[in-house]
C-alpha positions as CSV (number, residue, x, y, z in Angstrom):
1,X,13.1,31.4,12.5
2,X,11.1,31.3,16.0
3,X,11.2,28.0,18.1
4,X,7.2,28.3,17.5
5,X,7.4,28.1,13.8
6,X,10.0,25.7,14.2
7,X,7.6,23.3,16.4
8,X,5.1,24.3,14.0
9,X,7.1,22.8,11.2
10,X,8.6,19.4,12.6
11,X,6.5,16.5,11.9
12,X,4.4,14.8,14.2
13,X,5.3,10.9,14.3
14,X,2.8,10.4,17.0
15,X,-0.5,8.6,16.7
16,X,-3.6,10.2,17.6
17,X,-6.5,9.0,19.9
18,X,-8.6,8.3,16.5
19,X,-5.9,7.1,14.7
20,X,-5.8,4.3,17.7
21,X,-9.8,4.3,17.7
22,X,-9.3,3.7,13.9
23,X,-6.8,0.7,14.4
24,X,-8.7,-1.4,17.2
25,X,-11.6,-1.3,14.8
26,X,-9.4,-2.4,11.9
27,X,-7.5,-4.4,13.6
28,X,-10.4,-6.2,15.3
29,X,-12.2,-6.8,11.7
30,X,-9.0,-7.9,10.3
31,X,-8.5,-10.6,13.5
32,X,-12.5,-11.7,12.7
33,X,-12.3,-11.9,8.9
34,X,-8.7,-11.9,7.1
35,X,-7.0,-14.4,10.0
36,X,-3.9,-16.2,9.0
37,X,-6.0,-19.7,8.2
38,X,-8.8,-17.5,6.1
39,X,-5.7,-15.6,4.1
40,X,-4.5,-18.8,3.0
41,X,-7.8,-20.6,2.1
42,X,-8.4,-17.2,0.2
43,X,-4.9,-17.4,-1.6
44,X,-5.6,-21.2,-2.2
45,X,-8.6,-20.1,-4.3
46,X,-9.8,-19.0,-7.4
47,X,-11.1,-15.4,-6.1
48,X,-8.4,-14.4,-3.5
49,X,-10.6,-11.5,-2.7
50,X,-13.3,-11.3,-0.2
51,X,-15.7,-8.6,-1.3
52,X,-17.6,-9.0,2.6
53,X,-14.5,-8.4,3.9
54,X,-14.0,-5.1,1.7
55,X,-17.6,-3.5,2.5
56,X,-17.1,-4.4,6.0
57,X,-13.7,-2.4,6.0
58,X,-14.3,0.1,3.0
59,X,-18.2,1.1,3.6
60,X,-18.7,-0.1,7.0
61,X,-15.8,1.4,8.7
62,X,-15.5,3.9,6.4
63,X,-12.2,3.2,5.2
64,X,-12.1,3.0,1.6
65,X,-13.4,7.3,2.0
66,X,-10.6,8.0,4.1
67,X,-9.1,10.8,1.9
68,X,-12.0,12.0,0.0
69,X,-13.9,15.3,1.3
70,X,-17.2,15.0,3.1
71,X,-18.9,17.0,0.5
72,X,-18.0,13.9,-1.7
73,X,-19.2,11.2,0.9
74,X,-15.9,10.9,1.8
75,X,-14.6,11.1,5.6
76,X,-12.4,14.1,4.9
77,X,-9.8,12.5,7.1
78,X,-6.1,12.2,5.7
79,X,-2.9,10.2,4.5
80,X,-2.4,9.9,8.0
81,X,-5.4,8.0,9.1
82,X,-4.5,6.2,5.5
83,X,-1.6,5.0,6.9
84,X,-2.8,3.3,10.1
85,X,-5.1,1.3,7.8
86,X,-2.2,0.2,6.0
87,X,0.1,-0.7,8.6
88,X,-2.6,-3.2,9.7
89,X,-3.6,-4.7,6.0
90,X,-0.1,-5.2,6.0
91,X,0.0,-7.0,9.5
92,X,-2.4,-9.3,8.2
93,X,-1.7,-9.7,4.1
94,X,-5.3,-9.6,3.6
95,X,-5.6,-9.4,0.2
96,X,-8.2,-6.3,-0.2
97,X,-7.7,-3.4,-2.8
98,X,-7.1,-0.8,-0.1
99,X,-3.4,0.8,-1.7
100,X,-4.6,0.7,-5.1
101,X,-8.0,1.8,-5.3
102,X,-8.5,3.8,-1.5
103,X,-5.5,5.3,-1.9
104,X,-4.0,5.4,-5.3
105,X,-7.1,5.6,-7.9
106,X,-8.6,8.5,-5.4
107,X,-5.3,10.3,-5.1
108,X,-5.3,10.5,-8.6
109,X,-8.9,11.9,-9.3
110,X,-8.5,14.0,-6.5
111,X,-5.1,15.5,-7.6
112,X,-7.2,16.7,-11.0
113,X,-8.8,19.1,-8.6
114,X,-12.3,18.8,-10.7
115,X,-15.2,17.7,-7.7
116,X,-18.4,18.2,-10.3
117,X,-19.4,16.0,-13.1
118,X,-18.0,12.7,-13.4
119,X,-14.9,12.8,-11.7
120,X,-16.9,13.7,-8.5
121,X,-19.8,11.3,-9.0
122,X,-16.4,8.1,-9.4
123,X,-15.4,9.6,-6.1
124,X,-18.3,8.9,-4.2
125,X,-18.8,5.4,-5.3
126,X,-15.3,5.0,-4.1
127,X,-15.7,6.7,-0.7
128,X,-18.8,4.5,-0.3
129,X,-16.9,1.1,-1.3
130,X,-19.8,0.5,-4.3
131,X,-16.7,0.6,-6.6
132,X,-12.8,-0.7,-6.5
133,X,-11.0,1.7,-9.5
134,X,-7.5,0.7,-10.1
135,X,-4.7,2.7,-12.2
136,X,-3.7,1.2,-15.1
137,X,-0.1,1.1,-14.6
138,X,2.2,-1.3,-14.1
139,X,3.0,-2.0,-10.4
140,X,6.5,-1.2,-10.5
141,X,5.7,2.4,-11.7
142,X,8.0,4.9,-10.9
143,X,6.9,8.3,-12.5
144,X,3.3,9.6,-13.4
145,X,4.2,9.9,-17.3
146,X,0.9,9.3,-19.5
147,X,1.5,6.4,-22.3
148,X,-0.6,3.7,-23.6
149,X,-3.4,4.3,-25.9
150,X,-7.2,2.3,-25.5
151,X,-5.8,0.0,-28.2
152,X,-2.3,-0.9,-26.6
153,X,-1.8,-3.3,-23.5
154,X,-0.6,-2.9,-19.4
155,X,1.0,-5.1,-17.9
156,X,1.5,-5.9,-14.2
157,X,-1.7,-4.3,-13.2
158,X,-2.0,-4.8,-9.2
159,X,-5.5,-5.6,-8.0
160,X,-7.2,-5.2,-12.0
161,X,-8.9,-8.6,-11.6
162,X,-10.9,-7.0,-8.3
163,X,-11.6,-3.7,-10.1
164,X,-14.3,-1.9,-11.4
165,X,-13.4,0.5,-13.0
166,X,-9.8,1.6,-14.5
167,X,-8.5,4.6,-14.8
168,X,-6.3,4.7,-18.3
169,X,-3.6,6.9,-18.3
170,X,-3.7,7.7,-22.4
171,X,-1.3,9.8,-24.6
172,X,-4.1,12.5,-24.4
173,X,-5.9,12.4,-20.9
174,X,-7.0,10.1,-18.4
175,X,-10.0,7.5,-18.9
176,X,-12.4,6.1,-17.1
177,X,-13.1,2.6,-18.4
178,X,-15.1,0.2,-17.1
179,X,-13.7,-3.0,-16.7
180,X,-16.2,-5.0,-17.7
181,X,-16.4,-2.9,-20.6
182,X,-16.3,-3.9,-24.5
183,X,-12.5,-4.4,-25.7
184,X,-11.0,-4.7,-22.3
185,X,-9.2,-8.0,-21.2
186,X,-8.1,-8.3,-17.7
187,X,-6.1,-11.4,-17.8
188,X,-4.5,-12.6,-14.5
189,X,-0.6,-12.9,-14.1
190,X,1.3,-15.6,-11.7
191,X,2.6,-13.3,-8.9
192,X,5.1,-14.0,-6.1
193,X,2.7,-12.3,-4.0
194,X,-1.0,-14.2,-4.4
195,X,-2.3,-12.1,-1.9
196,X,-2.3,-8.9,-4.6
197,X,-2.6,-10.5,-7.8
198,X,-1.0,-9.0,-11.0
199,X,-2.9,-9.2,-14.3
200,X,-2.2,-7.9,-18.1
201,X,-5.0,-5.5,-19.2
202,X,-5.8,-5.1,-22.6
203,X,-7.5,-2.7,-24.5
204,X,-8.7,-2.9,-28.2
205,X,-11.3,0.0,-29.4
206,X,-11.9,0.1,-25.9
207,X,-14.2,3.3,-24.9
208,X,-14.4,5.5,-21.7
209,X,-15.3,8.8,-20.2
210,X,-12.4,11.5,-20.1
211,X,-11.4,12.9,-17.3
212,X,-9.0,15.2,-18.2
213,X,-6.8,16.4,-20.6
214,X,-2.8,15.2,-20.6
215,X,-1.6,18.4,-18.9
216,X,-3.9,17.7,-15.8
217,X,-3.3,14.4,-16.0
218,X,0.5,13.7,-15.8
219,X,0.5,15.8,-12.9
220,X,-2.4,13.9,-11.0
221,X,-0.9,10.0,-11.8
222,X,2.2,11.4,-10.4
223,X,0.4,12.4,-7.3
224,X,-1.5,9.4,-7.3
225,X,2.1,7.3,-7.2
226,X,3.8,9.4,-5.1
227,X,0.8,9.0,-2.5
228,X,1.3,5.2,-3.1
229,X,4.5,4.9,-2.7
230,X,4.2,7.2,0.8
231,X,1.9,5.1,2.2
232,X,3.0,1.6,0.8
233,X,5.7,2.3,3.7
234,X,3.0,1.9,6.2
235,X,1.6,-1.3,4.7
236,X,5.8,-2.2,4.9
237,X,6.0,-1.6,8.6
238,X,2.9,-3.2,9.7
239,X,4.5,-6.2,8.0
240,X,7.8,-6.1,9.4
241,X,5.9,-5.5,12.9
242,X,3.8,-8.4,12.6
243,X,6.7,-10.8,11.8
244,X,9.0,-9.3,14.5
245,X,5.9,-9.7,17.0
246,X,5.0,-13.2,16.0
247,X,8.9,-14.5,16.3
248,X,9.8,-13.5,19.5
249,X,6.8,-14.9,20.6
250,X,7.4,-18.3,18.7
251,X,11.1,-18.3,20.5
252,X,9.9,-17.5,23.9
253,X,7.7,-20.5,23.4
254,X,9.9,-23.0,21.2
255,X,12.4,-24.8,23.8
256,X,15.6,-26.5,23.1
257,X,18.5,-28.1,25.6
258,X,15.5,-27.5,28.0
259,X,15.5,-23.4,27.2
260,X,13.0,-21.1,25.1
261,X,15.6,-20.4,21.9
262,X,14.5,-16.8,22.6
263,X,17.3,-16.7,25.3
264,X,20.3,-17.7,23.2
265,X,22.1,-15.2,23.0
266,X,22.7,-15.1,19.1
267,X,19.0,-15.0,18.9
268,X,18.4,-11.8,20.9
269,X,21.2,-10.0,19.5
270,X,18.6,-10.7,15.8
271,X,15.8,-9.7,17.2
272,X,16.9,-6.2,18.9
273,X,18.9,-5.4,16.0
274,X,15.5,-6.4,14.2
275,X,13.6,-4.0,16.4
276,X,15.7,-0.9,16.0
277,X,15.3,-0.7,12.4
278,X,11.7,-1.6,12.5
279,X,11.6,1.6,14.7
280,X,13.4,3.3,12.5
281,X,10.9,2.1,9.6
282,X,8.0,3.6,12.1
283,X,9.5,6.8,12.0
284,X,10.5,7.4,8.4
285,X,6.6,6.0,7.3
286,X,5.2,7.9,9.7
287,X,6.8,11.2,9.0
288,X,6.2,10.4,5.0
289,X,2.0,10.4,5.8
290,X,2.2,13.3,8.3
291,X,4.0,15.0,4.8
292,X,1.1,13.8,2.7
293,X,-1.4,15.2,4.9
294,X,0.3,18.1,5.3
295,X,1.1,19.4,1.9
296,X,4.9,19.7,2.8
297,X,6.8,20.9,-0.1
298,X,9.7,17.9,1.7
299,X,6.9,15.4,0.6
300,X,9.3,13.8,-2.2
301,X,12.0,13.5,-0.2
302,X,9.7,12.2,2.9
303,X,8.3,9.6,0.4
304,X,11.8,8.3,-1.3
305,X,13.5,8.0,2.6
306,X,10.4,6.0,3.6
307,X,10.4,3.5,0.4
308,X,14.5,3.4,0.4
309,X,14.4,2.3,3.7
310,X,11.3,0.4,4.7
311,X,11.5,-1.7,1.7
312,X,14.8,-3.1,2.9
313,X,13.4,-3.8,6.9
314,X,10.3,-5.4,5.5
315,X,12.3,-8.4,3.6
316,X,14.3,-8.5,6.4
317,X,11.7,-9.2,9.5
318,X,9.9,-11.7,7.0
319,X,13.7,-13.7,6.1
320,X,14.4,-13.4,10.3
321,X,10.9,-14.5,11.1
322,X,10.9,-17.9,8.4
323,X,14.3,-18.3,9.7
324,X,14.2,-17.9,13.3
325,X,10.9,-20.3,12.9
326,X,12.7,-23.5,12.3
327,X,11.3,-25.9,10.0
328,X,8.2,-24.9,10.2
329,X,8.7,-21.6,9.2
330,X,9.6,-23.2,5.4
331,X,5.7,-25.2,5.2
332,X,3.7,-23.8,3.1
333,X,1.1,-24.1,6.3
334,X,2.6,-21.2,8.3
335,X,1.7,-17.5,7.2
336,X,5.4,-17.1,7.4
337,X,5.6,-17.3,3.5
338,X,3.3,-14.8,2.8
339,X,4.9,-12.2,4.3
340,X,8.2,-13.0,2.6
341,X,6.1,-12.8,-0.9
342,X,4.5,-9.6,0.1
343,X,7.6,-7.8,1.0
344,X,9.5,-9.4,-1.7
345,X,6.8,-7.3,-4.1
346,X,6.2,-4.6,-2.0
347,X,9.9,-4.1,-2.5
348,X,9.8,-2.8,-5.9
349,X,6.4,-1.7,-6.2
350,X,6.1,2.1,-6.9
351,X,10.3,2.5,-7.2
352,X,12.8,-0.2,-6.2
353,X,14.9,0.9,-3.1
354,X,17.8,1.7,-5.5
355,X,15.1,4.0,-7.6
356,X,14.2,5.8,-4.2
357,X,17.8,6.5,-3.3
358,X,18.8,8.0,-6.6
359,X,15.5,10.5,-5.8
360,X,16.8,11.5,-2.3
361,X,20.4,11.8,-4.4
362,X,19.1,14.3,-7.1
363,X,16.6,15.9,-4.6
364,X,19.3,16.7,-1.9
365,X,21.8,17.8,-5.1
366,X,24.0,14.6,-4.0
367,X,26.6,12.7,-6.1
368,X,24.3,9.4,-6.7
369,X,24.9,5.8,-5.4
């Protein structure tokens, strides 16, 4: 092998000028509209979700089209301008339906590789943020094996109460259902994590539009998950970012014995040992988008590093930054808990950690842990 097809192989972990251009702008909305006082009012609710906020970010910006062609509407971009997205949803909790419906539901009719008729026509409402589609799956979904009937139940469904449509993963095909629909019964959970509520759907005679038949379909909800388990890594390190950013500037401001607490020296041995894995989170979400936007056949194994590891540094940056806070890290007024709620579920949303690890283990033809 060359050193050019060598370069031409190794992943590039770098940002790109658009990719920044695409982060000021969502960075900037997310600073105007999903602020840490607005999140918690929202959360405090009974709609957590801000549909102005969504067609600011999904139509407006474009966001929600991200991965869809432009023949479609879409911006023909890729899981790597995904990712930047995510890293700054998850810098601010805002509880929008980006992962689910942006990223997962579009994967998923994309991955059946059918642009005319209907499944074209869904994604264009979707690239044009006129319509949220969730999977029908339960959050915590490993694998993209079809069950459930239109008479049976799912439980766990992340982001079904703000949905429009839901895509129904039956034992012969995939449906399109609308939620609103006759026989379906979206009925909302209590999560740990408020800010992407769970809810129980239930069908009974329910009716929807196929999409395909079970052979194209178990294929595509797998590519659906794995694409949302990818980039849930970036939504993981924007959080763990965020919560290493705000602590050390909360220590360098917080004084005791007539010191900041940021110069004890137990303190900064946290915080840098906090910073190398968060860096080390960068790099493994970063290289498992560049993987999805590349097509690499290494995109498993890209994926299940990424969720085994950034799973585990997102808990801990949102444990350091309640604890390095003090008391008021523990009030319910700080954003500090909502972090800790978020990467608590994030944690064993599309695999646990342990799940991950056992892929990488079979995958790399390993004795598993």
């Amino acid at each position: 092998m060359t050193a050019q097809t060598e370069e031409t192989l190794a992943p590039d972990l770098l940002y790109s000028d658009a990719e920044d251009d695409l982060r000021a702008a969502v960075r900037s909305l997310l600073a105007d509209r999903a602020d840490a006082p607005a999140v918690i009012a929202r959360i405090e609710s009974d709609t957590p979700y801000d549909p102005q906020l969504w067609k600011a970010l999904g139509a407006d910006i474009g966001a929600a089209g991200l991965l869809v062609p432009e023949k479609l509407g879409g911006q023909g971009a890729s899981h790597r301008e995904a990712a930047v997205v995510l890293e700054e949803l998850g810098r601010s909790v805002a509880p929008v339906p980006y992962l689910t419906s942006a990223v997962v539901a579009t994967e998923t009719l994309l991955a059946l590789g059918t642009e005319d008729g209907p499944v074209g026509e869904l994604l264009g409402e979707l690239a044009a943020g006129r319509k949220v589609a969730v999977l029908a799956v339960p959050f915590s979904a490993t694998t993209g094996t079809v069950t459930g009937t239109l008479d049976g139940a799912v439980t766990a469904v992340a982001d079904a109460a703000a949905a429009d449509l839901l895509l129904v993963p039956t034992g012969d095909g995939l449906y399109a259902v609308e939620a609103g629909a006759t026989g379906v019964t979206v009925e909302p959970l209590v999560a740990l994590d408020l800010t992407r509520p769970l809810a129980t759907v239930t069908f009974t005679a329910a009716t929807g539009t196929r999409l395909a038949d079970a052979e194209a379909a178990r294929p595509a909800v797998s590519r659906g998950l794995l694409s949302g388990a990818g980039l849930l890594a970036s939504e993981q390190l924007g959080l763990a970012e965020w919560c290493l950013t705000e602590t050390v500037r909360y220590t360098r401001e917080r004084h005791q014995f007539n010191r900041p607490v940021g110069s004890f020296q137990a303190l900064k041995h946290r915080m840098a040992q906090l910073w190398l894995q968060v860096v080390s989170a960068r790099a493994a979400a970063r290289n498992a988008a560049d993987a999805l936007a590349s097509g690499s056949p290494d995109t498993p194994l890209a994926v299940a590093v990424a969720q085994a590891y950034c799973s585990g540094v997102a808990v801990r940056a949102a444990e350091e930054c309640i604890q390095l806070h003090g008391g008021i890290g523990m009030t319910w007024e700080h954003p500090a808990h909502l972090y800790l709620k978020r990467a608590k579920a994030d944690s064993i949303a599309y695999g646990t950690a342990g799940r991950h690890r056992e892929a990488i283990a079979e995958l790399m033809e390993l004795p598993a842990p």
